[in-house]
C-alpha positions in Angstrom: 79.0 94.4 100.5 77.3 97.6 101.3 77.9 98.1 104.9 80.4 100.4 107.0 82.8 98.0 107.7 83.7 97.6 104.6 82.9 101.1 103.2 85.9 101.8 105.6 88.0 98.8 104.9 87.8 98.2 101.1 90.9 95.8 101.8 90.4 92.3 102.1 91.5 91.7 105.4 91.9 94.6 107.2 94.4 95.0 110.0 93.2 97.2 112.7 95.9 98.3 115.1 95.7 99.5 118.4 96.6 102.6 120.1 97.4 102.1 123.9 97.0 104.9 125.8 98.6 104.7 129.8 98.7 107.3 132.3 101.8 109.8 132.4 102.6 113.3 131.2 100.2 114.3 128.3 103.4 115.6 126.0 104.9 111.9 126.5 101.5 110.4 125.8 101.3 112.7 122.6 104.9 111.6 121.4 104.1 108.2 122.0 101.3 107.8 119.9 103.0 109.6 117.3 105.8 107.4 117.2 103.6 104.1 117.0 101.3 105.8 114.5 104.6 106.2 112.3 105.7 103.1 112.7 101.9 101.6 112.3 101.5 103.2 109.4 104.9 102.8 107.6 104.5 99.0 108.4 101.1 98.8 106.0 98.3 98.4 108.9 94.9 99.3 107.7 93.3 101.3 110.3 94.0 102.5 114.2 92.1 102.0 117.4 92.9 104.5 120.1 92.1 103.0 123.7 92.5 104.6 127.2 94.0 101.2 127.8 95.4 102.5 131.4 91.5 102.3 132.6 90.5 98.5 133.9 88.0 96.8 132.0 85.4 96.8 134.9 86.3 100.1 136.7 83.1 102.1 135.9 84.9 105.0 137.6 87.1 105.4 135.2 85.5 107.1 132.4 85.5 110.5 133.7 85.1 113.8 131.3 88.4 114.7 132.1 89.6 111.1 130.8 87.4 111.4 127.9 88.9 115.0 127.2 92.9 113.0 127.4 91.9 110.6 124.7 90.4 113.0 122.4 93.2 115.6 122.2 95.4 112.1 121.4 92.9 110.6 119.2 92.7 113.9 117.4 96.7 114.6 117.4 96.6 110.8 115.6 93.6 111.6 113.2 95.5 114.5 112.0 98.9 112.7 111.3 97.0 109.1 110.2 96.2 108.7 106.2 94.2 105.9 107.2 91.1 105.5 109.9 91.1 105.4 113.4 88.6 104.5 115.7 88.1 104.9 119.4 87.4 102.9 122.5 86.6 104.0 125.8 87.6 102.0 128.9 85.2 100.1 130.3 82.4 100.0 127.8 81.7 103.8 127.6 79.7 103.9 124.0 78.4 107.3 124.4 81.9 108.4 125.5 83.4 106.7 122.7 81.1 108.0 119.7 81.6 111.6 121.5 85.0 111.2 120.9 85.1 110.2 117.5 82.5 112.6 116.4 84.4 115.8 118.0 87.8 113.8 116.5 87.2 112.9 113.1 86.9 109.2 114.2 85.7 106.5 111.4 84.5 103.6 113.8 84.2 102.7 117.9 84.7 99.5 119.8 82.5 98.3 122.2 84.2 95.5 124.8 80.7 94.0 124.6 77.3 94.8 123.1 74.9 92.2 124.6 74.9 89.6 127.5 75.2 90.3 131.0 78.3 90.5 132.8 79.3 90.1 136.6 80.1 93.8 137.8 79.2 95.5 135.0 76.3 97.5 133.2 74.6 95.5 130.1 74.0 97.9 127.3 70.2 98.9 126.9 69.4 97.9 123.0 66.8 100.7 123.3 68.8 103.3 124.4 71.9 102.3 122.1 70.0 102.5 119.3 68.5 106.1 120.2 72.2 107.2 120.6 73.2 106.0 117.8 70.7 108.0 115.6 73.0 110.9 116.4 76.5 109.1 115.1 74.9 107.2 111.8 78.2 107.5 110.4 80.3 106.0 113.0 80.4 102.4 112.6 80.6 100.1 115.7 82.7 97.2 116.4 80.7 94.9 119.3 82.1 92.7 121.3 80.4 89.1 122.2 81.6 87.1 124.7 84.8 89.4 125.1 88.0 88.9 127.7 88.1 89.6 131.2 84.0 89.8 131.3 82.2 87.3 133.1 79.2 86.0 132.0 75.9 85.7 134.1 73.8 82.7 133.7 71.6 82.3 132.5 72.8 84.4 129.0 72.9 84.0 125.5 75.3 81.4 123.6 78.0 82.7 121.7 76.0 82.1 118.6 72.5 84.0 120.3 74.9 86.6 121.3 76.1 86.9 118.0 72.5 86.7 115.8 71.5 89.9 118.4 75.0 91.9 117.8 74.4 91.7 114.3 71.8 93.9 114.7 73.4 96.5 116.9 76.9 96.6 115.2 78.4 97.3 112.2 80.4 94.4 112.9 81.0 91.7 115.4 84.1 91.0 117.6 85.3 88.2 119.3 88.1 87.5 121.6 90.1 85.2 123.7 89.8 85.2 127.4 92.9 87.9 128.0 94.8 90.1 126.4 97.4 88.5 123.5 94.5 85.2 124.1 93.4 83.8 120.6 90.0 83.5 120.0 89.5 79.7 119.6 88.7 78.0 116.0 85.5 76.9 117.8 83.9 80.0 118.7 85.5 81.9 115.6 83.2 78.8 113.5 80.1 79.3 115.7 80.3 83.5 115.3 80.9 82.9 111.4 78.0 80.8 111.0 75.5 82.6 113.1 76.8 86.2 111.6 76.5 84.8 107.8 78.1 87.0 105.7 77.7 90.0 108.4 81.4 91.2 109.4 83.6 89.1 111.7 86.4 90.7 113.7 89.5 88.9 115.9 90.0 90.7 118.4 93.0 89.5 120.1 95.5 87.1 120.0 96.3 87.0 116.2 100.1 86.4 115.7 102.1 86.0 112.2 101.4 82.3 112.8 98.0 81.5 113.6 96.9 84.6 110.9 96.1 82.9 107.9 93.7 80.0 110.0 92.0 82.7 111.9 91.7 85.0 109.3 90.4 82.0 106.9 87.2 83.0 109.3 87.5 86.3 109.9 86.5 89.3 107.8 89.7 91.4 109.8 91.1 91.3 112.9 92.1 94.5 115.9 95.9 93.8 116.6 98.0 95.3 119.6 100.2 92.7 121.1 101.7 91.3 118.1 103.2 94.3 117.5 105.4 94.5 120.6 108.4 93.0 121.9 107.2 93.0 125.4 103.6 92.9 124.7 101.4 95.6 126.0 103.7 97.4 128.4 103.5 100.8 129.8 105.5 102.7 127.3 106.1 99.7 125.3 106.8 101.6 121.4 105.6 99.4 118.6 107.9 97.6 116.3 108.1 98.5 112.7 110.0 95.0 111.9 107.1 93.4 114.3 104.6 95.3 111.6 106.0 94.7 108.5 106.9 90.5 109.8 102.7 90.3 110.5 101.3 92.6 107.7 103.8 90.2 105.4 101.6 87.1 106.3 98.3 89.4 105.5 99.0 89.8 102.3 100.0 86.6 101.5 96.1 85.7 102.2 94.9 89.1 100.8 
């Protein structure tokens, strides 16, 4: 398939894995990432997402320059030690942040929380102005959320699968989530995304555990993991385990 999802990902089923990044002392944010980036890596994952993950999902105050600035001294840091792609999301929804970023970073890809629909509390994105931005970052791919956790829908919107048929167009692929962080996406919406997108790229993007892996992934083109690969979950601080990594990416292959 000739698009940039899988121009990135040649792999049949990549595993993206995430990058949290919480406030504290920039050296301890820096050593942090390193070690799960280490770990990530050594355990076989296919890519990494690096995500200001200490901003809330509708606090539009929260992408300031200076936050922007944090995340792309680590996101470089993690380029420059990473043999494999990262990508870059900016807390809550910041696009033009987030293809800044991975431009001035050496960033492969972006993730958008969401990439149409309206949402209680939140900005939509503007399709018009999207796609003008994007003229400048033709390279980058994006990742687009539909439907994604923590947002809520205004009604009247567009259904999961009209959501989906529009992101198609927008994104270089198409994400879809639970309802909260470590919350799989459900069989049904997974089969609703799959058939509206065709054969355009299908994402997971939470939720997705050594054991419900091979079912969702029987759907999905790859999946963005963080969760899974903790023994607490997403903690402040919480390191990633390499035995967490290797269990998961064990079960990948098995369906690779």
């Amino acid at each position: 398939m000739n698009s940039l999802f899988h121009k990135l990902f040649p792999k049949k089923k990549p595993i993206i894995a995430m990058i949290h990044v919480f406030n504290g002392k920039r050296q301890r944010q820096i050593d942090k990432a390193l070690e799960d980036v280490e770990r990530l890596q050594r355990g076989g994952v296919d890519g990494l997402l690096v995500e200001n993950y200490d901003c809330g999902y509708l606090d539009a105050n929260c992408a300031t320059d200076e936050m922007a600035e944090r995340l792309a001294e680590i996101a470089l840091t993690v380029r420059k030690h990473s043999k494999i792609p990262i990508g870059v999301n900016v807390l809550p929804n910041d696009y033009e942040k987030a293809l800044s970023v991975a431009l001035s970073t050496g960033g492969k890809f972006i993730q958008m929380d969401h990439i149409t629909g309206d949402f209680v509390g939140c900005e939509s994105v503007e399709a018009g102005e999207y796609l003008w931005a994007r003229k400048f970052y033709s390279n980058i791919a994006v990742f687009g959320g539909i439907h994604p956790k923590y947002y809520e829908l205004v009604e009247p919107t567009c259904s999961l699968a009209e959501c989906a048929k529009k992101a198609m167009v927008l994104a270089d692929a198409v994400v879809v989530t639970g309802q909260i962080t470590g919350d799989p996406a459900t069989f049904d919406d997974l089969r609703v995304a799959r058939e509206a997108l065709n054969e355009h790229p299908l994402v997971v993007g939470s939720g997705l555990t050594p054991e419900n892996v091979r079912s969702q992934l029987a759907i999905a083109d790859g999946a963005i993991v963080g969760t899974a690969f903790k023994k607490r979950g997403v903690e402040p601080g919480e390191p990633v385990s390499r035995e967490l990594v290797e269990r998961f990416m064990e079960e990948v292959e098995k369906i690779r």
